[in-house]
N, C-alpha and C positions, 0 to 999 in steps of 0.2 A: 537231886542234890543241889546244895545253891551254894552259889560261890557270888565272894565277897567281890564287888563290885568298886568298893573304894582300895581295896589292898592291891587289884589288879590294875588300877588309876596309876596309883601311888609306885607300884615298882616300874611300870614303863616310863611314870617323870623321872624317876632315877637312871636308868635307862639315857635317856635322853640326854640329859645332864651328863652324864662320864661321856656319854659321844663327843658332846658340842667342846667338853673340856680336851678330848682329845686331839678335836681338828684343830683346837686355838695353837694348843702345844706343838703342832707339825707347822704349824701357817707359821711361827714365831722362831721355830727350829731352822725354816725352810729358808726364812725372811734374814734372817742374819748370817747365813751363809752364800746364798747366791744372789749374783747382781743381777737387776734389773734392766740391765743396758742402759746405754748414754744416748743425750740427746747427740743428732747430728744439725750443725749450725745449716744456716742455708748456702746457698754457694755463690759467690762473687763471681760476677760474667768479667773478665778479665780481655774482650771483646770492648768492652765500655772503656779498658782506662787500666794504671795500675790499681794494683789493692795496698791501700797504706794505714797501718794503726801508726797514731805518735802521742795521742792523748785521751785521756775519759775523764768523766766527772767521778770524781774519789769517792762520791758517797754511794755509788750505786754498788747494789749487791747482782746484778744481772750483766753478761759478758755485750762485750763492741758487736752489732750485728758483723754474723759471717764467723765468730767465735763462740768457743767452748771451750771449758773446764773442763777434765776428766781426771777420775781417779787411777792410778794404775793396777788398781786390782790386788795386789799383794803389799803387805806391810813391809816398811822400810826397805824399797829393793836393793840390793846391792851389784846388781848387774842390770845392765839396759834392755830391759824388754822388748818385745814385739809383740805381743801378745795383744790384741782388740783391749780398749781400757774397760774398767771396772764397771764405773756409773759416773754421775757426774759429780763433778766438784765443785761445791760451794765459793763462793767468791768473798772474799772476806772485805769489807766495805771502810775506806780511809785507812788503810795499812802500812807499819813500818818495813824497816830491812828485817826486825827483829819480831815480828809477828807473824804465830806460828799461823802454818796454812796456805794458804793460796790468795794472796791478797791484791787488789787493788790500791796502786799506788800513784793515780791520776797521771799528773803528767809525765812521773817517770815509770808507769808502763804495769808488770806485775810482779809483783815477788813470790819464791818461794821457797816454803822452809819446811821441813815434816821434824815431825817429833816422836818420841816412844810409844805415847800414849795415845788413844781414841780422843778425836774424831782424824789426829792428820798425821794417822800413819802410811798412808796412801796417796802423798801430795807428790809430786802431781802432772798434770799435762795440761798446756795450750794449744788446742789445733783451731786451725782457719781451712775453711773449705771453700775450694775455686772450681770455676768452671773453665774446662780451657779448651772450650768448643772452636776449632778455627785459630788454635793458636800454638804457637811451639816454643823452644829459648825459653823458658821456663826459669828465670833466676830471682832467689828469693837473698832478702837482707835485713839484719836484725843487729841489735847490740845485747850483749848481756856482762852482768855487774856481777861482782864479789860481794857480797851483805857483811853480814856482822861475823865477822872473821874475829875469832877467837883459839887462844893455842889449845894446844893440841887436840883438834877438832877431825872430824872426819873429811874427808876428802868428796867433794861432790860434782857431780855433774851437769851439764844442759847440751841436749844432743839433737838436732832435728830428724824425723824422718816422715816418710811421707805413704797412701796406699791408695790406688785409685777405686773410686765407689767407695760407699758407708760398711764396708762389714772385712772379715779377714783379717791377718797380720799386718804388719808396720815394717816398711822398708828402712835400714839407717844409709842417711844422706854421708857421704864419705867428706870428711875433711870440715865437719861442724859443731864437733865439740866443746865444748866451753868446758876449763875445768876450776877447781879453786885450790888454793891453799888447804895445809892443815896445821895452820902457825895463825897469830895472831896479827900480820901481813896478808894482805888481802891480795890476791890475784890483780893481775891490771885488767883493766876493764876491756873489751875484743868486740870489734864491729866485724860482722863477717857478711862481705860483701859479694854481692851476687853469685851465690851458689847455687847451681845448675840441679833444678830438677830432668832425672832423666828421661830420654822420648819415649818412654810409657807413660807418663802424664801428658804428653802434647796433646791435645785434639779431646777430651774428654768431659763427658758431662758433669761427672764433680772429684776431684782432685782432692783429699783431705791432706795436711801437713801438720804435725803435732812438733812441739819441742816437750820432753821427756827428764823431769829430776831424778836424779840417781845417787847413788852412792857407787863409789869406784870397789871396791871389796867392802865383803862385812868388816867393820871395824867397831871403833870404840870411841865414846867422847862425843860432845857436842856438835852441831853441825852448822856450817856456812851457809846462808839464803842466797841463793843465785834471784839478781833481778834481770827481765825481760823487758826488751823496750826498744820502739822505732822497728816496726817492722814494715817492710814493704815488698810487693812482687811483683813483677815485673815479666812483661811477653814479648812477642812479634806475631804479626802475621802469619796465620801456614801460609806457603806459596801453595798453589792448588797444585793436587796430584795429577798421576797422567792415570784415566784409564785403559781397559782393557783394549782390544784391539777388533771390533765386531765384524764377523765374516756375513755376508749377505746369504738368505737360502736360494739355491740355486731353482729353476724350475716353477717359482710360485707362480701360481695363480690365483685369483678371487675365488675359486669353488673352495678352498682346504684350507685349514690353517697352515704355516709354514714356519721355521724356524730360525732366524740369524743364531748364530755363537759367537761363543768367545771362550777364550783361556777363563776360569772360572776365578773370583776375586771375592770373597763374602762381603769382605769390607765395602767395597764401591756398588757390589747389591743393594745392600742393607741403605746404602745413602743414594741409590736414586729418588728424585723427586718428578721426572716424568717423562716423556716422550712428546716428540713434535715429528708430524710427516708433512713436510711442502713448507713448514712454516708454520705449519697448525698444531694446535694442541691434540694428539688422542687423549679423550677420556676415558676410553673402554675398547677394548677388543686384543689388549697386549698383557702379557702375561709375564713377569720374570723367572726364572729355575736357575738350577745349579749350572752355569753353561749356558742357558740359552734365555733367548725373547722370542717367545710364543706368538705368532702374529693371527689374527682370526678375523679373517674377513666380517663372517655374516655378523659377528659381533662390534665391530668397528663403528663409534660413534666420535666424530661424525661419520656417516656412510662411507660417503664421495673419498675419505681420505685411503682406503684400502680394499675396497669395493671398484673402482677404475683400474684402469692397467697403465701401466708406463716403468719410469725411472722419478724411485722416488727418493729424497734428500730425507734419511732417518736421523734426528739425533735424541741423546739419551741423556740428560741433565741428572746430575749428582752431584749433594751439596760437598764441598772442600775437592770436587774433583775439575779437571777442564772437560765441555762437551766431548763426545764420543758420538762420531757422524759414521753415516756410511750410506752406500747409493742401494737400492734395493727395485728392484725392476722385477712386476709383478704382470703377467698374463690375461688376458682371457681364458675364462671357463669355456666349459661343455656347450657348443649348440644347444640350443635353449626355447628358442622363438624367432619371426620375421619380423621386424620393423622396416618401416620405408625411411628410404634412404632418399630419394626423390620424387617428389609429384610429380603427375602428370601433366600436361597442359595441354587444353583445347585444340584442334585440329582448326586451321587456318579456313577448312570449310567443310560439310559437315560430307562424312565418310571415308575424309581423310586421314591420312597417318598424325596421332598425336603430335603436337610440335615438340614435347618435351616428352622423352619413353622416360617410365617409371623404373624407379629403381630399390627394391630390397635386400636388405644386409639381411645376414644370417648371425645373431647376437646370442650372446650367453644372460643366464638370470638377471645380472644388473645391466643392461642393455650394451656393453661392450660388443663390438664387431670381433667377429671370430674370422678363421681361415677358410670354414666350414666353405665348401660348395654343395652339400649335399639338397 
């Protein structure tokens, strides 16, 4: 039998073609409906200094390092979300009060205005992201304006809140709303001054803060631009904490590993940065866990520092904490071997009694004198 060779070509391009047309229509289907995520700015070391916007150059279409745009995800919201934003928001470059969007308005700061229609029905968010490694008092300050205040206009909002790390929900900061008219009298303009992030932000590797447009209820009618401007944040020093309280093990000796404890703390685990015995650095042979610091002789480098016996000065260094000391008094091992303890010395004449008798200790592994009389 023979079969057509071209016919069989020709329906698997067909074939192919309704495939490729099918994935475009999912990828396009897919693509307009779900966001892609936002960028997250980088984080301002708040260690360095305050963090302060007050001006930019009006023609740039890209945000103040440490800032980002975002969309809120849902057309014209009319209640304040929390919800992680959309994706990012375009920055609209030399902008009025009355320019719809997210605009740049150089030195006075940003505006923003949403409208019914695509692209800015999703206007919008400003967040700044801090680092507040080693810091606490967390208060931030900002001014924001009434725009083009027209009657009988919708009622709008600017609200801060804040989340620590890049992902999850949006906390609202209590008592930082900014609200406007819905008259053709414009709200007075409100500087809101140092308003306290709370101690879940203290101490943290990156800190985001967003301020959020809204609408107060669904309504009707045109809407007021709230402008954004003069922002700055401000810290203090953490005082260092106190930590744990480390109990010595009792019994050690250089043959075993041994254990101090403590009341258990993840947080001041998690931030040691090392241990010193005598004054010296260990680089190896200690261990942290849930509760305790594992102490291991034969692995102890340098040797000398847990390999000897005595009373020794432990401390436990942890950044944002104060030292954690404690005296730790460590043993001789097992009988082990003879070492001399004193030479001999020549007899005064020959067959007589050494001038100096010889003397051997009885030592464990690392040459410690033991009790041993054996």
């Amino acid at each position: 039998m023979q079969v057509s060779t071209q016919t069989s070509t020709t329906t698997i391009s067909k074939s192919l073609r309704v495939i490729v047309s099918l994935l475009m229509l999912m990828v396009l289907s897919f693509g307009s409906n779900v966001s892609w995520g936002q960028t997250n700015p980088a984080a301002f070391a708040l260690s360095g200094g305050n963090f302060t916007f007050t001006t930019q150059t009006a023609t740039n279409t890209t945000y103040p390092t440490n800032m980002q745009g975002w969309t809120t995800g849902t057309n014209n919201i009319a209640v304040l979300p929390t919800a992680a934003p959309g994706a990012d928001q375009s920055l609209v470059a030399s902008g009025t009060t009355t320019t719809s969007g997210l605009s740049n308005l150089g030195a006075n700061g940003f505006n923003f205005l949403s409208t019914s229609s695509s692209p800015n029905q999703q206007v919008g968010e400003i967040a700044v992201a801090l680092n507040t490694t080693g810091r606490t008092n967390v208060l931030v300050t900002w001014s924001a304006f009434d725009g083009n205040a027209q009657a009988s206009s919708r009622i709008m909002n600017l609200t801060l809140q804040y989340r620590v790390g890049t992902s999850g929900t949006f906390t609202t900061v209590a008592a930082s709303t900014y609200t406007t008219t819905g008259t053709a009298t414009p709200a007075a303009s409100s500087t809101f001054t140092n308003i306290a992030l709370p101690a879940a932000c203290d101490n943290q590797a990156v800190v985001q803060i967003r301020w959020v447009y809204y609408e107060s209820a669904s309504q009707s009618g045109s809407r007021h631009s709230i402008r954004l401007d003069d922002i700055s944040v401000s810290s203090t020093a953490q005082s260092a904490l106190t930590p744990p309280t480390i109990t010595s093990a009792a019994g050690a000796t250089v043959d075993a590993a041994f254990n101090a404890t403590f009341t258990d703390d993840a947080t001041w685990r998690a931030a040691i940065t090392g241990v010193t015995v005598g004054g010296t650095a260990l680089t190896a042979g200690y261990a942290v866990t849930s509760g305790n610091i594992t102490f291991t002789p034969s692995a102890s480098t340098p040797a000398g520092l847990l390999q000897s016996t005595g009373s020794k000065s432990v401390v436990v260094t942890a950044t944002g904490y104060n030292n954690a000391t404690f005296s730790q008094t460590i043993g001789a091992g097992a009988a082990n071997k003879l070492a001399m303890n004193t030479q001999p010395a020549a007899p005064a004449s020959n067959g007589g009694a050494l001038a100096t008798q010889p003397k051997v200790n009885i030592v464990d592994q690392y040459g410690n004198a033991t009790t041993s009389t054996a």
